[in-house]
C-alpha positions in Angstrom: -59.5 -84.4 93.6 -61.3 -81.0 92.8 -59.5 -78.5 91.0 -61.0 -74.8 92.4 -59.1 -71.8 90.9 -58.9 -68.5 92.7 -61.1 -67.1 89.7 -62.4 -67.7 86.2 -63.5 -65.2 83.8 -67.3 -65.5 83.0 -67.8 -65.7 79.1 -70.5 -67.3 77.1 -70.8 -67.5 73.7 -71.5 -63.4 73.3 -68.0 -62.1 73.9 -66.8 -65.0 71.1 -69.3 -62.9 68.2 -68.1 -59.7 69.5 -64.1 -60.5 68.9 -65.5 -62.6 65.5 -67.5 -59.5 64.4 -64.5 -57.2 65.3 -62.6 -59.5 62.7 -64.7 -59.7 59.9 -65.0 -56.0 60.0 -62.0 -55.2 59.0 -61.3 -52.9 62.1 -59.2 -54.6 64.9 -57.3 -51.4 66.5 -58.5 -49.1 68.2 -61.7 -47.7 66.5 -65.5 -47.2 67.0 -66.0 -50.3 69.2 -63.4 -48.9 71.7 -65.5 -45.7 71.4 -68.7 -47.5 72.1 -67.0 -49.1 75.3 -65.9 -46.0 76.9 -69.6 -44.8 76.8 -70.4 -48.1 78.0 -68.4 -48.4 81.3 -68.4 -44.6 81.7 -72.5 -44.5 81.8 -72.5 -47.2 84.1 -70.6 -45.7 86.8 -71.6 -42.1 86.6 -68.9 -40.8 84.5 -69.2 -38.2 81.2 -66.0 -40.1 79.5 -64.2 -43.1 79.7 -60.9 -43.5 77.9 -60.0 -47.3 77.4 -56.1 -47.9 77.5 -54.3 -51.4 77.4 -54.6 -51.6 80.8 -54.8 -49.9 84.2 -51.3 -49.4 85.0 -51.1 -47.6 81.8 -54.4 -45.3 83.1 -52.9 -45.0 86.4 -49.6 -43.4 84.6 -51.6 -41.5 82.1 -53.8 -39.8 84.6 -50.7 -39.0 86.6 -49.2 -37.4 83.6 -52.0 -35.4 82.7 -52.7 -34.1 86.7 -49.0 -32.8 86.0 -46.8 -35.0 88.3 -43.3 -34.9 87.5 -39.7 -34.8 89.0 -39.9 -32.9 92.5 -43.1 -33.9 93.5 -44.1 -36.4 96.1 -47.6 -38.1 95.9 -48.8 -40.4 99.0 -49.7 -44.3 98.3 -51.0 -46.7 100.1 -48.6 -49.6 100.4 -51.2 -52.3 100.6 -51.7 -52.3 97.1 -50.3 -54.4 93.9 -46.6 -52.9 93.0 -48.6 -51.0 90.0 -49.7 -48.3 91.8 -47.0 -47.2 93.2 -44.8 -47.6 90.1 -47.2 -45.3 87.9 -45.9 -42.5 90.3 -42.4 -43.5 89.9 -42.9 -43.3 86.2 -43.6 -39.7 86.1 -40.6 -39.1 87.6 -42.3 -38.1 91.0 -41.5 -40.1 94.1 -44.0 -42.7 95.6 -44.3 -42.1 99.2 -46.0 -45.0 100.9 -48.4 -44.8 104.0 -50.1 -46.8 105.9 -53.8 -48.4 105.7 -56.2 -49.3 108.1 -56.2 -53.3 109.2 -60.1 -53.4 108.7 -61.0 -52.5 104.9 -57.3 -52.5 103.8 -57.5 -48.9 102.0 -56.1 -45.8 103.1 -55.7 -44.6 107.1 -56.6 -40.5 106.5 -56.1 -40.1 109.6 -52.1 -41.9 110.3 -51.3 -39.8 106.9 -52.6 -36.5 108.2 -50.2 -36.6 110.9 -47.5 -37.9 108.9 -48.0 -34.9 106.5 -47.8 -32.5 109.5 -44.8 -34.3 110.9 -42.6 -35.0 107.6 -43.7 -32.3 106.0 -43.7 -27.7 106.6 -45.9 -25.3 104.7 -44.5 -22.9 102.4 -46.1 -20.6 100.4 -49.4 -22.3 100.2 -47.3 -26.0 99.5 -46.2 -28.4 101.5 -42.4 -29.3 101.2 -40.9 -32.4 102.4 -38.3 -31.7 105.3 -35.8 -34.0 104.1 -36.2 -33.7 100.1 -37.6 -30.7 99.3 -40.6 -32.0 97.5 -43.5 -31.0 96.7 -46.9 -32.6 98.0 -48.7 -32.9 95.3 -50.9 -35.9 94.9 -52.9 -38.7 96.4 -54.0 -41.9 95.4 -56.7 -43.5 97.6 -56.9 -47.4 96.4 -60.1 -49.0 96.3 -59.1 -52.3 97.5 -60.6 -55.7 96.7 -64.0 -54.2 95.0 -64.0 -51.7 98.5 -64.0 -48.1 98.5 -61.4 -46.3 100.7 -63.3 -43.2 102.3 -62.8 -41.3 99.9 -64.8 -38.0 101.2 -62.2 -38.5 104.0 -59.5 -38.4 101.5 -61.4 -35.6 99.6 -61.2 -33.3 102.9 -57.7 -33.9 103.4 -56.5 -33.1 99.8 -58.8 -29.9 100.1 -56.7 -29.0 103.6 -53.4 -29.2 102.2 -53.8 -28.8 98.2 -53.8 -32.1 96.9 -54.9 -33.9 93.4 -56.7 -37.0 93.9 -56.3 -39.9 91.6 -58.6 -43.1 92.6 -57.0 -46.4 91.7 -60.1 -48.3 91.1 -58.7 -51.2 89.4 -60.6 -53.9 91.4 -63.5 -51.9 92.0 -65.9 -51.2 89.6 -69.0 -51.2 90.4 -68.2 -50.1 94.4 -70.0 -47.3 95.9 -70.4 -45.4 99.0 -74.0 -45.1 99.6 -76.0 -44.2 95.6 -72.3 -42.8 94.1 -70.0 -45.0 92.0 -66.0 -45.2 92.4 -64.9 -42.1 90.7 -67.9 -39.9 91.1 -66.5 -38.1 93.8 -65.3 -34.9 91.7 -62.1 -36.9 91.2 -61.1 -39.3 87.9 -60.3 -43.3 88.6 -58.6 -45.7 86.9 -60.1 -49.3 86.6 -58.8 -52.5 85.2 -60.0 -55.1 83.0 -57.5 -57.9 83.6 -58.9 -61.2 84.2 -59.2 -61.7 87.8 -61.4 -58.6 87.7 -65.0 -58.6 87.9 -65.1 -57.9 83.8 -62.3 -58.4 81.6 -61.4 -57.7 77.9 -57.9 -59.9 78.8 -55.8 -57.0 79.4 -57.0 -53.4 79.4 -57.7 -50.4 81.9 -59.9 -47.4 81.4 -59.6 -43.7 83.1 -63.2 -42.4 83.9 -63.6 -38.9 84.8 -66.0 -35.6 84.4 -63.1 -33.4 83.6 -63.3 -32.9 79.3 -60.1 -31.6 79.8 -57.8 -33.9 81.5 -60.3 -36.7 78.7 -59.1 -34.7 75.8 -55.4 -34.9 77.1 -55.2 -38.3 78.1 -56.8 -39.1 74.7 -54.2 -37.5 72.9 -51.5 -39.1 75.2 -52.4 -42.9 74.7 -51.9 -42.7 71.0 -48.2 -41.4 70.7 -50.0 -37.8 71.5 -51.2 -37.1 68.0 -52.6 -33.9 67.0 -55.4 -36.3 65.0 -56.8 -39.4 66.3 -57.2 -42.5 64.6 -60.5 -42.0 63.6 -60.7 -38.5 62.4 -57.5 -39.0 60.7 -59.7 -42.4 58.7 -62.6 -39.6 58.0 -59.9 -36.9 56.7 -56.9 -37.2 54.3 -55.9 -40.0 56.4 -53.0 -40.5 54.3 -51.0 -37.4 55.9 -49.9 -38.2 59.1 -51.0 -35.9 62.2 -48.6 -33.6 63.6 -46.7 -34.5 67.5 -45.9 -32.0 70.1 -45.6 -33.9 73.3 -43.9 -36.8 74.3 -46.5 -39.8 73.8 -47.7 -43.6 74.2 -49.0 -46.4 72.8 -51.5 -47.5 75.3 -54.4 -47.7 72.6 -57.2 -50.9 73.1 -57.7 -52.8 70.1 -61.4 -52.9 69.0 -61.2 -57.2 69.6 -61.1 -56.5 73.1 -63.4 -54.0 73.0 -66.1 -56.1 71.6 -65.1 -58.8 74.2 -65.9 -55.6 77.1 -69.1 -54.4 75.2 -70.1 -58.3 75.9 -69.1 -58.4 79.2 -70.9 -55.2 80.3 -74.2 -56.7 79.0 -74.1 -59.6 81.7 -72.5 -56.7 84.5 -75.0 -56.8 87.1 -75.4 -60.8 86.6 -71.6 -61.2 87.5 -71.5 -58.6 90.5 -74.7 -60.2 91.7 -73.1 -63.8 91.5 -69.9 -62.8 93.1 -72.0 -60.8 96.1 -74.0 -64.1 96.5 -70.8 -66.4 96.8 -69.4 -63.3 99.2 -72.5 -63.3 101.4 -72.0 -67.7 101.9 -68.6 -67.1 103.0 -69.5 -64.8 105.2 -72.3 -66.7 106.8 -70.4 -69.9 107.1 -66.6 -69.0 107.5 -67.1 -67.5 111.3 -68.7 -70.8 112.6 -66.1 -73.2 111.0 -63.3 -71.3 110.6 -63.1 -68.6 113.5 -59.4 -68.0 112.8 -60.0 -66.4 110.0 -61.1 -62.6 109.9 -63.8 -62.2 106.7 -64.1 -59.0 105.5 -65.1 -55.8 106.6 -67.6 -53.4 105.2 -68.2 -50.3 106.5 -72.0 -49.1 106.5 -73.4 -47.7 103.5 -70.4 -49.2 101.4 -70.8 -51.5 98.8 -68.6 -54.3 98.4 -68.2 -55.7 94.7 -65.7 -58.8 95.9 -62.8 -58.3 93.1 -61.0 -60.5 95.9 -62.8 -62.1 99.0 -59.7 -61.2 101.0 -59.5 -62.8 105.1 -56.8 -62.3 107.4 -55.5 -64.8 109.7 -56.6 -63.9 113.4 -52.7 -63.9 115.2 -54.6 -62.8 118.1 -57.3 -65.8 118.4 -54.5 -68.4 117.3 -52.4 -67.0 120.3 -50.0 -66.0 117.9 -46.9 -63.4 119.4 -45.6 -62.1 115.9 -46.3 -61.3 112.2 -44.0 -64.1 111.1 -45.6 -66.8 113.1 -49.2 -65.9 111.0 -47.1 -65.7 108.3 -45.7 -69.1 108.3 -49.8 -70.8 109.4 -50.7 -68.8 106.6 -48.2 -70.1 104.3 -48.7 -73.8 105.5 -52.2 -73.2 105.4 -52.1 -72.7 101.5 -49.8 -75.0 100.7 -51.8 -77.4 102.0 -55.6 -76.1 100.5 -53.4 -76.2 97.2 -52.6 -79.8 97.9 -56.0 -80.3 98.0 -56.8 -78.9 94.9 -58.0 -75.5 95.9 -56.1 -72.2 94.5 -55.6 -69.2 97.1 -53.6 -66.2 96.7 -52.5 -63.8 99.4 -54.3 -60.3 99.4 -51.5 -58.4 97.7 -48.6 -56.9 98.7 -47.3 -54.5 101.0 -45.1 -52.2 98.4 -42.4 -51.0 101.4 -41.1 -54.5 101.6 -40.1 -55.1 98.2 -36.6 -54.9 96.7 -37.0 -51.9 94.9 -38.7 -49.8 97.4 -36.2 -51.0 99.9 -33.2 -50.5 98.0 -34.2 -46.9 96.5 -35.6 -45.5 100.0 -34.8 -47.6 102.6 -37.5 -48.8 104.0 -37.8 -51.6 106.5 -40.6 -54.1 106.7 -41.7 -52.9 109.8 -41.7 -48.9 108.9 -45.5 -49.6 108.2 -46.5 -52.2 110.3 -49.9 -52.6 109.4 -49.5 -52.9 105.7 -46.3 -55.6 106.0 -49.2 -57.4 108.5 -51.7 -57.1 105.6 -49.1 -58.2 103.2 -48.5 -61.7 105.2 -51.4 -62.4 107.1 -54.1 -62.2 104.4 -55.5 -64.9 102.5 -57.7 -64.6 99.4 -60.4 -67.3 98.3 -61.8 -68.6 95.7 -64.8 -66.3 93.9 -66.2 -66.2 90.8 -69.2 -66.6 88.8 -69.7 -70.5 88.1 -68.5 -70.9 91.5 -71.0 -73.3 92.9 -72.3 -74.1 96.5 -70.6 -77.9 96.3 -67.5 -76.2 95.5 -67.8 -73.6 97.7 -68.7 -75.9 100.4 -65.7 -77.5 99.9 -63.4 -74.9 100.7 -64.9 -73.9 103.2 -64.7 -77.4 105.4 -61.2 -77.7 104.0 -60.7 -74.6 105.3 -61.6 -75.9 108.6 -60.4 -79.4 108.2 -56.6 -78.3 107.3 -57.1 -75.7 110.2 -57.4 -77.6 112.7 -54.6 -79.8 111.6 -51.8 -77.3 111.7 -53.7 -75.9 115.0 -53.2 -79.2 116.6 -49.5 -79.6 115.1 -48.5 -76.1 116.8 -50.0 -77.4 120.2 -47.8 -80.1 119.5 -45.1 -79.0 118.9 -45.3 -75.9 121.7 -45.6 -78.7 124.5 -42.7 -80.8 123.3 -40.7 -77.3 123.5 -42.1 -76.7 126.7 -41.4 -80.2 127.9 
């Protein structure tokens, strides 16, 4: 039986002499290589600095801390994104607010959260204050979903209208742009991951890119306990006094081993994004003649699509489905049984609103944003990744149909001996 995994990380036999050469230097924390990373992805994407972290959750909450969120604020997510983004806020002490996306590229709906700023919230004094809490509106963070960019000059305009920071959470999508300009070349900074089901990976490990040498300066500082001297100029200068503290800090530092391992990764970039565009571009061609219950995804024009996740949503509509939770189960059923057959799938991610701690903290009900919950438990991610090859693909994708049309057939079934 095959054995397909959602993803594999691409290596050779380069990213192995970076980590050894890391080794035998004598340098393994965070030191010159890290430096020579930064450059690396940040020149790649547009940026004037990059500052590497231990991964993108730990960007996403040093950005946030640096753009000044804190306790009173309020700062608009999507909730069709992993649990990370939204817990970044929380860990400023500001309050995640979760809104809704739109079904077809799974990012941000500007236009459902303009109205639900005008409805939940009242202008004051140049801010806008929740009703209910108080809060400030401070922030927004538009999520670049699946290698996708949300429309972000959309998003740009609406912060502009009512005061907002932007914060991009790029952390499947480097290497997406809207026509020539990269994620986080928008006048706002990003935050983009290096984990390994992302197009490039160091193992664990995020980056902030931005334009802005101050918020770089300060979130330099912050990801090293916030000392007054960084390792570096502290190894160049009486590095046996220890620098001086006066803010609250972190240890979010990337060692120089995983550094190398990114430095090797970045030299085969356009290889990998080429590949994974290539395996894309199959499913797209093939997947609406076999398997026309399944939605592939959509790309608006002028966008380009970097495939973190080839993410598809079950069609309710075309199955003559009535509910979310009748997808929900096909979709379930549908894996189980591709993983049976020794092919891994994932769904997309999830919808943030329906899990327990959203719930139990603010009270929200699955339903509160339908179209996220329906992105939540209708989508269905494939396998994608470099060595990926045609046989293999091929196989999913008449599995795909094969296993389709089984459960298809066993719902008829079952729906006449219920009608009988």
């Amino acid at each position: 039986m095959k054995n397909i995994p959602i993803m594999k990380p691409y290596f050779d036999e380069d990213e192995a002499k970076e980590a050894a050469a890391a080794l035998a230097s004598g340098w393994v924390a965070q030191g010159p290589r890290v430096a020579e990373f930064e450059k690396a992805v940040a020149t790649y994407e547009g940026n004037a600095y990059g500052v590497a972290v231990s991964s993108c959750t730990a960007a996403l909450h040093l950005g946030m801390i640096a753009l000044g969120f804190g306790p009173g604020d309020d700062v608009l997510v999507p909730s069709y994104t992993f649990v990370a983004t939204a817990n970044a806020v929380e860990y400023t002490g500001a309050t995640a607010v979760l809104v809704e996306v739109d079904i077809r590229t799974y990012t941000i709906d500007v236009s459902w959260v303009e109205d639900f700023i005008q409805s939940h919230y009242e202008e004051n004094e140049g801010r806008w204050i929740n009703r209910k809490s108080g809060n400030r509106l401070v922030g927004i963070v538009p999520v670049n979903e699946f290698g996708l960019c949300a429309d972000i000059p959309a998003v740009n305009a609406l912060a502009k209208r009512y005061g907002l920071k932007v914060f991009e959470d790029s952390a499947c999508a480097l290497g997406a742009k809207i026509g020539e300009t990269h994620e986080g070349c928008f006048g706002n900074p990003s935050a983009v991951s290096f984990h390994p089901r992302k197009s490039i990976t160091t193992g664990e490990g995020g980056m902030i890119l931005t334009s802005d040498v101050e918020l770089m300066e300060h979130v330099r500082k912050l990801r090293s306990h916030a000392a007054s001297l960084s390792e570096i100029q502290r190894h160049q200068n009486k590095g046996y006094l220890l620098p001086d503290y006066d803010e609250l800090g972190y240890n979010y530092r990337m060692t120089d081993i995983q550094a190398g391992i990114g430095l090797a990764q970045m030299r085969k970039i356009e290889l990998i994004m080429d590949r994974r565009k290539a395996i894309a571009a199959r499913y797209d061609e093939f997947l609406p003649q076999v398997v026309p219950f399944l939605k592939t995804p959509f790309v608006p024009e002028g966008y380009t699509h970097i495939y973190q996740t080839y993410a598809c949503m079950i069609d309710t509509e075309r199955l003559g489905m009535k509910s979310i939770e009748e997808g929900n189960r096909f979709r379930n059923d549908l894996m189980d049984k591709l993983e049976q057959n020794g092919i891994a799938t994932r769904q997309g991610t999830h919808a943030v609103h329906s899990l327990g701690y959203y719930q139990t903290k603010y009270g929200f009900r699955n339903m509160d944003l339908p179209v996220a919950y329906a992105c939540d438990r209708l989508s269905i991610a494939l396998p994608l990744y470099v060595e990926l090859n045609e046989e293999d693909q091929d196989y999913v994708i008449d599995k795909l149909a094969e296993l389709g049309k089984e459960l298809i057939s066993s719902l008829k079934s079952q729906t006449r001996s219920v009608e009988k």
